[in-house]
C-alpha positions in Angstrom: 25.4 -42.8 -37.9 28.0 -45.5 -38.6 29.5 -47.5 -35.7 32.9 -47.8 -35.8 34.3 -51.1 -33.6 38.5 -51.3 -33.2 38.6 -54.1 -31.0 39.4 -57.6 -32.5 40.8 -60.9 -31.7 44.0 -61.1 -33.0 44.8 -57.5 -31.7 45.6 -56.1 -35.2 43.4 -52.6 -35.2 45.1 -52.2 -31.3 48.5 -52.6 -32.8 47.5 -49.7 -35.7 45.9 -47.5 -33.8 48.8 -47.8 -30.8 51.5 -47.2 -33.8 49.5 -44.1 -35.5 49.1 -42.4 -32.0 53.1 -42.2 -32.3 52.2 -39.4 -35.3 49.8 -37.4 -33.0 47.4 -37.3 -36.0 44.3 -35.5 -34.9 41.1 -37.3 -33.7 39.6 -36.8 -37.3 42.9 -37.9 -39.0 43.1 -41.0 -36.8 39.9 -42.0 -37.6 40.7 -41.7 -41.5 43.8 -43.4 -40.9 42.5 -46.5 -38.8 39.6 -46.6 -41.6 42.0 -46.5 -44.4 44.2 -49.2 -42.2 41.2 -51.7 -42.4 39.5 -51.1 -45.9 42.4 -50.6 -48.5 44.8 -53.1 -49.9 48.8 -52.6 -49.5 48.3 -51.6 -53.5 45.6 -49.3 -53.3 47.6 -47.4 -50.5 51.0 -47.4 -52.3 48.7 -46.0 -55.4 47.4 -43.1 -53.0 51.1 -42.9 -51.4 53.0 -42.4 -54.7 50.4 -39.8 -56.1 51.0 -37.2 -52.7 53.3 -34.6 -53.0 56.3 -33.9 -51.6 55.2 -31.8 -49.3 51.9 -34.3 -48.6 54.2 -36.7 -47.8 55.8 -35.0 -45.0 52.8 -34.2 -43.4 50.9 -36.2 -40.6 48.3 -37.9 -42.5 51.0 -38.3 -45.1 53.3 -40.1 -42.9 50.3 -42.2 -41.3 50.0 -44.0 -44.6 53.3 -44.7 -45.0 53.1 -46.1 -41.5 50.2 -48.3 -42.4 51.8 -49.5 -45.4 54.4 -50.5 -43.4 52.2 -51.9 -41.0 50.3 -54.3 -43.7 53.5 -55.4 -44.8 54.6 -57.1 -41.9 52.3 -57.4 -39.9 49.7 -59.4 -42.1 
């Protein structure tokens, strides 16, 4: 079972996961999200962003990395 810890100094994984609930992503889609949020690179998510569909684009999950490429940019 992996243990999954959010909290951090500088208030950065608090800040994502306050901004994704915005999207009302299910509990399984945030969890993906905040993951994604605090592995991947600002390329590697543009990479996944520009191969999604229109119609993957426009969905929840779709929008959540838009918002965490957003987030990366200026917030880091």
């Amino acid at each position: 079972m992996m243990i999954r810890d959010y909290s951090d100094a500088d208030g950065y994984k608090a800040y994502v996961a306050r901004e994704l609930t915005k999207l009302e992503l299910s509990r399984n889609d945030m969890v993906k999200s905040l993951d994604i949020a605090l592995e991947m690179t600002i390329d590697q998510l543009e990479n996944i962003e520009k191969n999604l569909s229109k119609n993957q684009r426009k969905t929840k999950f779709g929008k959540a990395i838009n918002m965490i490429i957003d987030i990366k940019k200026n917030y880091l």
